[in-house]
PDB file of N, CA, C and O in Angstrom, chain B, residues numbered from 101:
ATOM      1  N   UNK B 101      61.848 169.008  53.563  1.00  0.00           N
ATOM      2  CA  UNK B 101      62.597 170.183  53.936  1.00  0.00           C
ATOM      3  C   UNK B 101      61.652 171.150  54.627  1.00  0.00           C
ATOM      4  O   UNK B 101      60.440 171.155  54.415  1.00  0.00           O
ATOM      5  N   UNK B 102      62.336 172.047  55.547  1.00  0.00           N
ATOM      6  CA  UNK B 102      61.426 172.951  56.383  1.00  0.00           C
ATOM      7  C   UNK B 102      62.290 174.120  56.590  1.00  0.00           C
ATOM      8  O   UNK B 102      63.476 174.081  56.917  1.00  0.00           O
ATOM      9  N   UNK B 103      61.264 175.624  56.268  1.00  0.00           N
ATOM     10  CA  UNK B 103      61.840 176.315  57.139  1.00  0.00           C
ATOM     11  C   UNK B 103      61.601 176.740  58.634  1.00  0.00           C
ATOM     12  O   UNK B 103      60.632 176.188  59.155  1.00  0.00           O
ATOM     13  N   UNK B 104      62.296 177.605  59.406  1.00  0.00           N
ATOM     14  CA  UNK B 104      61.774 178.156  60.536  1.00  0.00           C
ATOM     15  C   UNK B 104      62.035 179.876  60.537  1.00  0.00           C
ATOM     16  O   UNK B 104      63.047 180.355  60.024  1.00  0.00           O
ATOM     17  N   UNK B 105      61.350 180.419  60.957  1.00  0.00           N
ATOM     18  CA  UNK B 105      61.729 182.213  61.034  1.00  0.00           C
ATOM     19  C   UNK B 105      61.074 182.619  62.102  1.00  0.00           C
ATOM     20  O   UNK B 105      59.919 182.251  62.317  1.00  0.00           O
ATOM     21  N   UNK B 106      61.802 183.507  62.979  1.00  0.00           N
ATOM     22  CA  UNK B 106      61.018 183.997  63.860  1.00  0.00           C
ATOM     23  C   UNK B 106      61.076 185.812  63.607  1.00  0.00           C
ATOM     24  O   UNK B 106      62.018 186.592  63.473  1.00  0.00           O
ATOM     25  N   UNK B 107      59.736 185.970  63.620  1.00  0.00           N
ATOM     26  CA  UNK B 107      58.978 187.242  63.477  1.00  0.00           C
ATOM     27  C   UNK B 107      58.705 188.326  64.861  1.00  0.00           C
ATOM     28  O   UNK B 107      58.993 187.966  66.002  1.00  0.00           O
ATOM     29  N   UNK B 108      58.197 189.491  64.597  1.00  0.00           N
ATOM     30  CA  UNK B 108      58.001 189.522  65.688  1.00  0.00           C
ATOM     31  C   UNK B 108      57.188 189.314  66.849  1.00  0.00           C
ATOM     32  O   UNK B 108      57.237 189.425  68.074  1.00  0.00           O
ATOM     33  N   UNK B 109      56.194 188.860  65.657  1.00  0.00           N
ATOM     34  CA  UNK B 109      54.941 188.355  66.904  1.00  0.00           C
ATOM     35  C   UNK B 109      54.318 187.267  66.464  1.00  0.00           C
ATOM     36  O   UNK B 109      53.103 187.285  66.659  1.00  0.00           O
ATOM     37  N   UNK B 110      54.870 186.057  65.783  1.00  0.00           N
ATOM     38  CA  UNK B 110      55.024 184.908  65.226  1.00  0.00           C
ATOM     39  C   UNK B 110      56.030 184.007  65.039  1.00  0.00           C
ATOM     40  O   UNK B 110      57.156 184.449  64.811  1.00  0.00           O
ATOM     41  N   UNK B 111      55.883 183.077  65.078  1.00  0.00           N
ATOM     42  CA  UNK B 111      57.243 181.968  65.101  1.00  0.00           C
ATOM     43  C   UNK B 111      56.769 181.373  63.194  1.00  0.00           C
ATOM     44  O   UNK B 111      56.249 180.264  63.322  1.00  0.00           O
ATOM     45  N   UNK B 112      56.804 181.709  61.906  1.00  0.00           N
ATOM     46  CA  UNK B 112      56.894 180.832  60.749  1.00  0.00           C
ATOM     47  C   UNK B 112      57.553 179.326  60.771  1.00  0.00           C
ATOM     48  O   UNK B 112      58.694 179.117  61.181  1.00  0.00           O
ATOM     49  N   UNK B 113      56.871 178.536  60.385  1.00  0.00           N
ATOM     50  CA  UNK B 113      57.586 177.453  60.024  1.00  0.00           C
ATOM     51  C   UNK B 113      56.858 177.046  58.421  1.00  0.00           C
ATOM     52  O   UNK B 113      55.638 176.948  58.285  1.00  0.00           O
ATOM     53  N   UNK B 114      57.855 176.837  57.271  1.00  0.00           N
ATOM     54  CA  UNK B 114      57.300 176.225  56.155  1.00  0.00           C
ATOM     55  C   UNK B 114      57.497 174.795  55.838  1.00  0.00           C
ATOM     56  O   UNK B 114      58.617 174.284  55.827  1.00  0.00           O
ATOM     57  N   UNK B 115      56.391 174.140  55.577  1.00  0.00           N
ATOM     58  CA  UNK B 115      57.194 172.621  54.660  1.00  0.00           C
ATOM     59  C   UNK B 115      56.764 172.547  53.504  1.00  0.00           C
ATOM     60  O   UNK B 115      55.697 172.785  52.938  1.00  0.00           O
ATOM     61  N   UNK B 116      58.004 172.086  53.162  1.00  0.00           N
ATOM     62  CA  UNK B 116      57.974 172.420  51.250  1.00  0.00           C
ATOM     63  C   UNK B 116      58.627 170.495  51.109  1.00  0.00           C
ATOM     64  O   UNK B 116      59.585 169.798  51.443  1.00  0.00           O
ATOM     65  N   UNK B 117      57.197 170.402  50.322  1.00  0.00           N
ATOM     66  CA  UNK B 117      57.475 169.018  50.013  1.00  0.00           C
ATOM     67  C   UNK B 117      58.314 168.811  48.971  1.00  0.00           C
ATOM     68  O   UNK B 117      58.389 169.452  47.923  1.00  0.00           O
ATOM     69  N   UNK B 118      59.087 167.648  49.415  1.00  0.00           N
ATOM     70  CA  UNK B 118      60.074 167.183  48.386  1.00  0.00           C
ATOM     71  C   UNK B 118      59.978 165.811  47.709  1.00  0.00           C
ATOM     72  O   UNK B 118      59.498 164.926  48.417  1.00  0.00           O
ATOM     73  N   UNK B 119      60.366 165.458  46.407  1.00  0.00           N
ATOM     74  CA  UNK B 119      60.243 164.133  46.332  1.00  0.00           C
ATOM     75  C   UNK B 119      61.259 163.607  45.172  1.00  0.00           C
ATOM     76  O   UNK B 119      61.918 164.423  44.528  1.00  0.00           O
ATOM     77  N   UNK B 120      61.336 162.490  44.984  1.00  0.00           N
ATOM     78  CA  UNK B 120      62.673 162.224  43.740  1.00  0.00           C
ATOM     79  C   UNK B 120      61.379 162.304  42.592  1.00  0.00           C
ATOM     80  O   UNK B 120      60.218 161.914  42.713  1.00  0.00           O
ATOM     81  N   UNK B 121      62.033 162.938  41.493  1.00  0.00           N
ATOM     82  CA  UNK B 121      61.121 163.264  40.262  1.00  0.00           C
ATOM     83  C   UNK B 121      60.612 161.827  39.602  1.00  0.00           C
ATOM     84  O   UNK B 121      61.224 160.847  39.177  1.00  0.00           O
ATOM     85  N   UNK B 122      58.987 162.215  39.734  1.00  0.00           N
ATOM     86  CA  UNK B 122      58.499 161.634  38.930  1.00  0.00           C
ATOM     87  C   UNK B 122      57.748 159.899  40.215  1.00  0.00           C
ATOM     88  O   UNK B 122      57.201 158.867  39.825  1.00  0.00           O
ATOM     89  N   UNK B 123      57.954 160.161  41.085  1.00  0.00           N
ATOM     90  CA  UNK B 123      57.904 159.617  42.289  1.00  0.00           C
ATOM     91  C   UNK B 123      56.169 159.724  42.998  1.00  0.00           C
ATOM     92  O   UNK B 123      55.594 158.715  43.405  1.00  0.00           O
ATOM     93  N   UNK B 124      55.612 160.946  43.028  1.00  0.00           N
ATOM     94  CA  UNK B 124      54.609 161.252  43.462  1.00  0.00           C
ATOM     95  C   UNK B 124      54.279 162.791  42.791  1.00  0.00           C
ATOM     96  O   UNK B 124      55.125 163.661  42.584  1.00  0.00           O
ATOM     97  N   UNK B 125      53.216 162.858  42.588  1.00  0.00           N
ATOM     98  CA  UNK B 125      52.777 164.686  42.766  1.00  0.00           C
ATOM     99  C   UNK B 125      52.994 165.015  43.902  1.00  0.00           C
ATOM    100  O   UNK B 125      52.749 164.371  44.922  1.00  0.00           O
ATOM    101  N   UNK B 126      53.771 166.689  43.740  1.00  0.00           N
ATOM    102  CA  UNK B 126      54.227 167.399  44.534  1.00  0.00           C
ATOM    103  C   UNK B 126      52.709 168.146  45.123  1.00  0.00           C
ATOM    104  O   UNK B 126      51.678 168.239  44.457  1.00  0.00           O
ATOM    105  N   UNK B 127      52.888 168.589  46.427  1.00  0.00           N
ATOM    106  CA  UNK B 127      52.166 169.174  46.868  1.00  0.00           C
ATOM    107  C   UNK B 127      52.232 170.877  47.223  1.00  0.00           C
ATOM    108  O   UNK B 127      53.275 171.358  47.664  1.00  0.00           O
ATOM    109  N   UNK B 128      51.465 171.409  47.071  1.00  0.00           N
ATOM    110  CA  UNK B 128      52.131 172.770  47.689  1.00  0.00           C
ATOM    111  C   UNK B 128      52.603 173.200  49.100  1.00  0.00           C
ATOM    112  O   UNK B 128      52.031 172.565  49.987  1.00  0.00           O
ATOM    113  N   UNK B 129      53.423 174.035  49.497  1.00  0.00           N
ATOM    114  CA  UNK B 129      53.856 174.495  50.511  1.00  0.00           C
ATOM    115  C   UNK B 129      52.758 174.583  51.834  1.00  0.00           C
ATOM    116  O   UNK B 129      51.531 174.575  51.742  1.00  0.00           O
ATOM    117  N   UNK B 130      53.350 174.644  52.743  1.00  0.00           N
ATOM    118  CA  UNK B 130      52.098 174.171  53.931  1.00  0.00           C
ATOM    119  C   UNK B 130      52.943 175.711  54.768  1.00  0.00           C
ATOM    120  O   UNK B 130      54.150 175.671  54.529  1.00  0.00           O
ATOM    121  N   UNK B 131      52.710 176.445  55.280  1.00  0.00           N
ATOM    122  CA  UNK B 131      52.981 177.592  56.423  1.00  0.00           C
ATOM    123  C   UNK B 131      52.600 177.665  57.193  1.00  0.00           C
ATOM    124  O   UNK B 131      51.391 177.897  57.175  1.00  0.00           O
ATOM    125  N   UNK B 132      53.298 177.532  58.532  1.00  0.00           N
ATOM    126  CA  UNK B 132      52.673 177.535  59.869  1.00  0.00           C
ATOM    127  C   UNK B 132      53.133 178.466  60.424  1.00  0.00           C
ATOM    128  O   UNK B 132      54.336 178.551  60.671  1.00  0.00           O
ATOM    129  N   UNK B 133      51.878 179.760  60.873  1.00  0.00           N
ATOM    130  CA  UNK B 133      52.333 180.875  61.517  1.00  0.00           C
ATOM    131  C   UNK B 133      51.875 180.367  63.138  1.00  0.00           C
ATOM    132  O   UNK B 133      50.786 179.826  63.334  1.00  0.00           O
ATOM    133  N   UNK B 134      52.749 180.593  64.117  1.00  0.00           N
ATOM    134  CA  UNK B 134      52.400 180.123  65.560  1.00  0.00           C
ATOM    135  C   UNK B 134      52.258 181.504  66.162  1.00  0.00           C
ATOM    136  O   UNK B 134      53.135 182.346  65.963  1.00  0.00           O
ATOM    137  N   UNK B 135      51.244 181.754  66.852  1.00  0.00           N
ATOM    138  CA  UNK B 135      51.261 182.931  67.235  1.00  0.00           C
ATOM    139  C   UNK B 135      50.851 182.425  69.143  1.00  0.00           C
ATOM    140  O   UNK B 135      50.364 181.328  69.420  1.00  0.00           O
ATOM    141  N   UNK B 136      51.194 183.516  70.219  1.00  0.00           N
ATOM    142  CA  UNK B 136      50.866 183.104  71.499  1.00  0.00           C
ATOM    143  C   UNK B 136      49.290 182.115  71.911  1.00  0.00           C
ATOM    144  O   UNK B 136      49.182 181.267  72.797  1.00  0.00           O
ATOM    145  N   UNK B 137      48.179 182.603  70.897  1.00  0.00           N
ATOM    146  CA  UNK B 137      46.628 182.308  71.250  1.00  0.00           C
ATOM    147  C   UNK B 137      46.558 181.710  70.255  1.00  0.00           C
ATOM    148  O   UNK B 137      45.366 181.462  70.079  1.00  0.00           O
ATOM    149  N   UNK B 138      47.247 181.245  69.332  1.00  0.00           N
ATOM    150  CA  UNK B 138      46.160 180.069  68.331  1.00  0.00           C
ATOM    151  C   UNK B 138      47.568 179.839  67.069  1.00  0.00           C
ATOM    152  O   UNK B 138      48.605 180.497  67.152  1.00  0.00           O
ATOM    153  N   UNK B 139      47.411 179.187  66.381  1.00  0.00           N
ATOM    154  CA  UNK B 139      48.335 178.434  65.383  1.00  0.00           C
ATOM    155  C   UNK B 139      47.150 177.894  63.882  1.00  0.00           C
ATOM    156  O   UNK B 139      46.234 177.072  63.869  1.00  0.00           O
ATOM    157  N   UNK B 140      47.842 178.999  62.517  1.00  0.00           N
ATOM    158  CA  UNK B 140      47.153 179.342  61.664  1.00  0.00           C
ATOM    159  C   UNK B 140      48.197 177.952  60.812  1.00  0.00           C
ATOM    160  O   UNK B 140      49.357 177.592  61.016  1.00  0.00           O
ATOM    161  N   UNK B 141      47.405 177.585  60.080  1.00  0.00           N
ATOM    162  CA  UNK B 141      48.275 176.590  59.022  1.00  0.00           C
ATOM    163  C   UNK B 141      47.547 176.873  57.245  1.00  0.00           C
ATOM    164  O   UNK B 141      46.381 176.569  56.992  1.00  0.00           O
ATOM    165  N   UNK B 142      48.301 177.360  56.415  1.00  0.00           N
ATOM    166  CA  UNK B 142      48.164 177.833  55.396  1.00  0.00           C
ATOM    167  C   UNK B 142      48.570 177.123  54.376  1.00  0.00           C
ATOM    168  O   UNK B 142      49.625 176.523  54.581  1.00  0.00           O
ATOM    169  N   UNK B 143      47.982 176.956  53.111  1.00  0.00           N
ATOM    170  CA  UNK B 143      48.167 176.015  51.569  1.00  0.00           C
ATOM    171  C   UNK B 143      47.418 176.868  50.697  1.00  0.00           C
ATOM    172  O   UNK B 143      46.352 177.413  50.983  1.00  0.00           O
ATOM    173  N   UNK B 144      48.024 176.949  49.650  1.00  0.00           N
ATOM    174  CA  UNK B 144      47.225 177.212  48.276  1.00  0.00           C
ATOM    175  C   UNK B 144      46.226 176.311  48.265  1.00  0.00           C
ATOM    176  O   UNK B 144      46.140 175.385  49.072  1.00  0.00           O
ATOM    177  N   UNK B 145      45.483 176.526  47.414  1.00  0.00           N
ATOM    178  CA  UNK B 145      44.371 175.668  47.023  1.00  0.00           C
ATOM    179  C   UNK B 145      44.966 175.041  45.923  1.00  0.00           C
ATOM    180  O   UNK B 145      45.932 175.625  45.432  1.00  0.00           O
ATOM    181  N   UNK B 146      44.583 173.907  45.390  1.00  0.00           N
ATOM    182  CA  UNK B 146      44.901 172.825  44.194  1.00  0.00           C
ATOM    183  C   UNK B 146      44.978 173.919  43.095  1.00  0.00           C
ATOM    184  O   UNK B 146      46.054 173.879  42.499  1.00  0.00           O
ATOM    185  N   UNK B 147      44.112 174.901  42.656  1.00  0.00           N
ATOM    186  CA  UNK B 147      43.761 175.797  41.351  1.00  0.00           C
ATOM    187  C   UNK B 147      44.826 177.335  42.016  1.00  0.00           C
ATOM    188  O   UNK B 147      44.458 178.492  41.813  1.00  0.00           O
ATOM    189  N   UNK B 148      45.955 177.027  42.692  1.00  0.00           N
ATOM    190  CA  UNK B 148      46.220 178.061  43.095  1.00  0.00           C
ATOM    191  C   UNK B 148      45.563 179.636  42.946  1.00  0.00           C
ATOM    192  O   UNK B 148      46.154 180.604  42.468  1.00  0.00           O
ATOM    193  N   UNK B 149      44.468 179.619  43.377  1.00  0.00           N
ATOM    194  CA  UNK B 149      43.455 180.840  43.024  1.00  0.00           C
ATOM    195  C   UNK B 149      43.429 181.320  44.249  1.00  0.00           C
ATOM    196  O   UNK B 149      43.159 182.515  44.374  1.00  0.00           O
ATOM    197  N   UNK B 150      43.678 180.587  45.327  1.00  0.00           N
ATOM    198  CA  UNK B 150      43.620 181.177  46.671  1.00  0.00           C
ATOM    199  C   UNK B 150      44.127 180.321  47.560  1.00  0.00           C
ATOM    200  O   UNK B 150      44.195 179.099  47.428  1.00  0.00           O
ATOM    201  N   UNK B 151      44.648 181.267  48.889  1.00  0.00           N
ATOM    202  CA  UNK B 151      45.328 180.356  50.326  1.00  0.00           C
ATOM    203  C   UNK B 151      44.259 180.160  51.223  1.00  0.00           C
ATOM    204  O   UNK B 151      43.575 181.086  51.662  1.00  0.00           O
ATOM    205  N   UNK B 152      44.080 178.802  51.543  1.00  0.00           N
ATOM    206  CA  UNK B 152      43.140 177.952  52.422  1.00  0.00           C
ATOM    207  C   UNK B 152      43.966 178.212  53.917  1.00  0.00           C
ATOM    208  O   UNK B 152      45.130 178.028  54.274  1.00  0.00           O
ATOM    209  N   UNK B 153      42.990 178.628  54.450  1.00  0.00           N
ATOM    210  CA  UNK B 153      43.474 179.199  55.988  1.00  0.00           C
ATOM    211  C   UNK B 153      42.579 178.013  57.107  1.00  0.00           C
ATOM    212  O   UNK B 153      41.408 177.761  56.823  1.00  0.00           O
ATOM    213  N   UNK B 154      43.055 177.518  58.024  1.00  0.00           N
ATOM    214  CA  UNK B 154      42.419 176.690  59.270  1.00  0.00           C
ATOM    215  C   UNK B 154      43.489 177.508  60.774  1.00  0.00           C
ATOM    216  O   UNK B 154      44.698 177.402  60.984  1.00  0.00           O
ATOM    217  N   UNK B 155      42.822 177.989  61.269  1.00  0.00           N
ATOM    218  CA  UNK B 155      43.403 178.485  62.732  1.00  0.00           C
ATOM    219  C   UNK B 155      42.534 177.465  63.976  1.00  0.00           C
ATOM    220  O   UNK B 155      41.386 177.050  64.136  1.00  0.00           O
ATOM    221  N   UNK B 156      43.646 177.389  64.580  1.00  0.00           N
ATOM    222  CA  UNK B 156      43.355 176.538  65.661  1.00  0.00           C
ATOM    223  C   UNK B 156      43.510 177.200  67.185  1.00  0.00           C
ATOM    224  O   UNK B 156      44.279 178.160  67.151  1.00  0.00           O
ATOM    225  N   UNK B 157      43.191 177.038  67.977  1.00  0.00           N
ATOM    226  CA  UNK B 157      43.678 177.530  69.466  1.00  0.00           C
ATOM    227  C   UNK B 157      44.460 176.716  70.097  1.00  0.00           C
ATOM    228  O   UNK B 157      44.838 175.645  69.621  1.00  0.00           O
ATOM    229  N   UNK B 158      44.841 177.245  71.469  1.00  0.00           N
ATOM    230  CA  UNK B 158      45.978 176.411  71.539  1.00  0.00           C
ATOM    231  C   UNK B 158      45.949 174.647  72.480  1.00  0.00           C
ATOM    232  O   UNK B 158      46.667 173.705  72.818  1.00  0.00           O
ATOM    233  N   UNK B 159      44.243 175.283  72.523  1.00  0.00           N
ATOM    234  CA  UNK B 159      43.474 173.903  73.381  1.00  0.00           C
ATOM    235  C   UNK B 159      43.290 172.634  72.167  1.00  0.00           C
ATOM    236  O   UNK B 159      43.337 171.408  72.277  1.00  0.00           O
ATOM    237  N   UNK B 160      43.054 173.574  70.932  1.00  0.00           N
ATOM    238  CA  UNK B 160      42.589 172.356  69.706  1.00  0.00           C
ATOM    239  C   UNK B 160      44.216 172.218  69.325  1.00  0.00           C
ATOM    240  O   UNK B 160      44.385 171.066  68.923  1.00  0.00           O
ATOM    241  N   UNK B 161      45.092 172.739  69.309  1.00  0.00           N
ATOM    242  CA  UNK B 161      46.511 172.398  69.190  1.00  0.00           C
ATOM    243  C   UNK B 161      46.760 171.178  69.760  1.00  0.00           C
ATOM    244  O   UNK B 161      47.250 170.336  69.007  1.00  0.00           O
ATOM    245  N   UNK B 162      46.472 170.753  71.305  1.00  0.00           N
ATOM    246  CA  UNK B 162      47.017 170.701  72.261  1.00  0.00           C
ATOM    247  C   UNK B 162      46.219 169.025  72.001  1.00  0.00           C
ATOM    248  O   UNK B 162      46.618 167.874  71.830  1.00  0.00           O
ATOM    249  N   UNK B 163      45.366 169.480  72.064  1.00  0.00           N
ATOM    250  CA  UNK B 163      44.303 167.861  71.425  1.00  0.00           C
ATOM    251  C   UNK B 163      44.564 167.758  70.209  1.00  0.00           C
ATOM    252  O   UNK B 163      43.459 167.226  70.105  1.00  0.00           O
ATOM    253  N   UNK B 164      45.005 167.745  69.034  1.00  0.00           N
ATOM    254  CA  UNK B 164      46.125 167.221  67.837  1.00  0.00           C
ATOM    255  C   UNK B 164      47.523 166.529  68.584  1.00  0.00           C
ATOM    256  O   UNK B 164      48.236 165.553  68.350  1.00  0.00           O
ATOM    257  N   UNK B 165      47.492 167.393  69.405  1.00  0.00           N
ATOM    258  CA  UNK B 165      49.137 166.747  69.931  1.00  0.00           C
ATOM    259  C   UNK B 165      48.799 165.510  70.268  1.00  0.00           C
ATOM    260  O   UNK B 165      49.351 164.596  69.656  1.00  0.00           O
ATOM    261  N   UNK B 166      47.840 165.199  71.291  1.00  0.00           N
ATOM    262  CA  UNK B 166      47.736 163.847  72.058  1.00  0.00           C
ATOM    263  C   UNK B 166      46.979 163.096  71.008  1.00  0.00           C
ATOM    264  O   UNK B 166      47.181 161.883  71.062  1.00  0.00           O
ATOM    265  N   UNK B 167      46.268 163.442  70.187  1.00  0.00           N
ATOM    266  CA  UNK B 167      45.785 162.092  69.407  1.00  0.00           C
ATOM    267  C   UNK B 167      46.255 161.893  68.194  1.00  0.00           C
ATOM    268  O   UNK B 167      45.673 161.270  67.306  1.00  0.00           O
ATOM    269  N   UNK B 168      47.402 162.454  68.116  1.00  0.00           N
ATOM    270  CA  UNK B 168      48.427 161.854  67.452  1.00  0.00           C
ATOM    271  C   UNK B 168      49.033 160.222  67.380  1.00  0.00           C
ATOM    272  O   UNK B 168      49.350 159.466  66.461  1.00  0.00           O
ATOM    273  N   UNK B 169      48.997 160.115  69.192  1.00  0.00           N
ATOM    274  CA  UNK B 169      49.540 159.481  70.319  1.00  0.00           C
ATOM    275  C   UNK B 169      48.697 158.240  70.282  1.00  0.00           C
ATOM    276  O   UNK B 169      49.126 157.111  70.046  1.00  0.00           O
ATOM    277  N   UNK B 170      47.157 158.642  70.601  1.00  0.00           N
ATOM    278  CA  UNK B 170      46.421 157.771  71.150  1.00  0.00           C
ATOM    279  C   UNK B 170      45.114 156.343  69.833  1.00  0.00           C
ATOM    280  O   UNK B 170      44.730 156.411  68.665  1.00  0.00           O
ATOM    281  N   UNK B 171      44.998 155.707  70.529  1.00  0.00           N
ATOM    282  CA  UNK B 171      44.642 154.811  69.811  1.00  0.00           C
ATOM    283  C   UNK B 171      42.847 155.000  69.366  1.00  0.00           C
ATOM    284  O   UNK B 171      42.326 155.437  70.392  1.00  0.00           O
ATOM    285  N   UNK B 172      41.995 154.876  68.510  1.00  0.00           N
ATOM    286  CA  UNK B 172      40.736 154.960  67.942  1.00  0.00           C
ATOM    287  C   UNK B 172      39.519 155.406  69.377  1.00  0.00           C
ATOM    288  O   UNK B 172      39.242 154.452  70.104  1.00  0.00           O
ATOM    289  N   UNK B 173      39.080 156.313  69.612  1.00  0.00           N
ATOM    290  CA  UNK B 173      38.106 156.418  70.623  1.00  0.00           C
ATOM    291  C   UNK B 173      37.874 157.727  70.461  1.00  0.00           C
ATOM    292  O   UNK B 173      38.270 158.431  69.533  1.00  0.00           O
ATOM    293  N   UNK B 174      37.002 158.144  71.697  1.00  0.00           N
ATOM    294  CA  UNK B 174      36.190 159.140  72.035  1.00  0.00           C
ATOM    295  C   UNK B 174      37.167 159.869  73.353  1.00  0.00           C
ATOM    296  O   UNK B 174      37.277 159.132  74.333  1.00  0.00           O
ATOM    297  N   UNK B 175      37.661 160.830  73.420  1.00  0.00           N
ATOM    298  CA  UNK B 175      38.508 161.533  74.448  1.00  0.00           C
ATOM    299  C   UNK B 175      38.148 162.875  75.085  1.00  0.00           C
ATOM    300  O   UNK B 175      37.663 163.803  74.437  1.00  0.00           O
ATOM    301  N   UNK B 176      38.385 162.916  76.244  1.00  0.00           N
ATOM    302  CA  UNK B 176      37.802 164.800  76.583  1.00  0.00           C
ATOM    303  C   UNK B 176      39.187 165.195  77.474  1.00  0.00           C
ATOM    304  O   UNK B 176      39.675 164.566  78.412  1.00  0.00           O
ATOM    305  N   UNK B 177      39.535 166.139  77.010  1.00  0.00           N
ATOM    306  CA  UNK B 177      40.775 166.539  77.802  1.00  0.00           C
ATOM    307  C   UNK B 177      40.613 167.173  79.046  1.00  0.00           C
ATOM    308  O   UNK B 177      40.447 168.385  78.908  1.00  0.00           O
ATOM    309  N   UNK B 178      40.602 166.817  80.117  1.00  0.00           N
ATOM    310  CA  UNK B 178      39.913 167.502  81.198  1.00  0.00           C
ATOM    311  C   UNK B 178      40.730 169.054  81.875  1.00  0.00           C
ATOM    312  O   UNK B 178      41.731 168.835  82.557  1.00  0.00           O
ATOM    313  N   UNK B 179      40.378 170.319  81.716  1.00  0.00           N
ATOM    314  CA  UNK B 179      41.194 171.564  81.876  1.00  0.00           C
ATOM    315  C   UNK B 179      41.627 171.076  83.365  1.00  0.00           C
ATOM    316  O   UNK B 179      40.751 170.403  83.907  1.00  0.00           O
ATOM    317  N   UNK B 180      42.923 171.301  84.212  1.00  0.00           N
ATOM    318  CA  UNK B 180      43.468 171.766  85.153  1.00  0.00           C
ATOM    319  C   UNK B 180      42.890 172.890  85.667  1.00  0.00           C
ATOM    320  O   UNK B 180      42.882 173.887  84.945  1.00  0.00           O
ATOM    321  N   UNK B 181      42.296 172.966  86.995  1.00  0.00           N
ATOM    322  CA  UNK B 181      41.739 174.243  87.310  1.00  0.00           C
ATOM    323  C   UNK B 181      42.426 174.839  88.807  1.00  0.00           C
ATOM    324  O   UNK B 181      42.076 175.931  89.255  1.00  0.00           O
TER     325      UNK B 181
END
């Protein structure tokens, strides 16, 4: 399950893991704030004592997207100039 919200200077998206009981350990909630220059992805920590933050730009976004895609190697995304 997921949500989506749009803010005013962020797009939220949450995924809130689901599972049939007793199936797997649940994980905590994952939050993705998208902002114009970079995309923050947020989790509690295991000891819920604190939220583990990783921000990305939208170039390291952009290279997640494609090697999603692509098969085991070494890649350089070459900028359009």
């Amino acid at each position: 399950m997921f949500t989506i919200e749009h803010d005013f200077d962020a797009t939220v998206i949450t995924l809130i893991d689901e599972a049939d009981p007793g199936t797997r350990p649940l994980t905590e909630d994952v939050v993705i704030l998208g902002f114009d220059d970079r995309v923050i992805l947020e989790q509690m920590s295991d000891d819920g004592e604190e939220v583990v933050r990783i921000t990305l730009s939208m170039h390291q976004l952009t290279e997640l997207r494609l090697a999603l895609n692509l098969p085991e190697g070494n890649y350089r995304i070459d900028k359009k100039v």
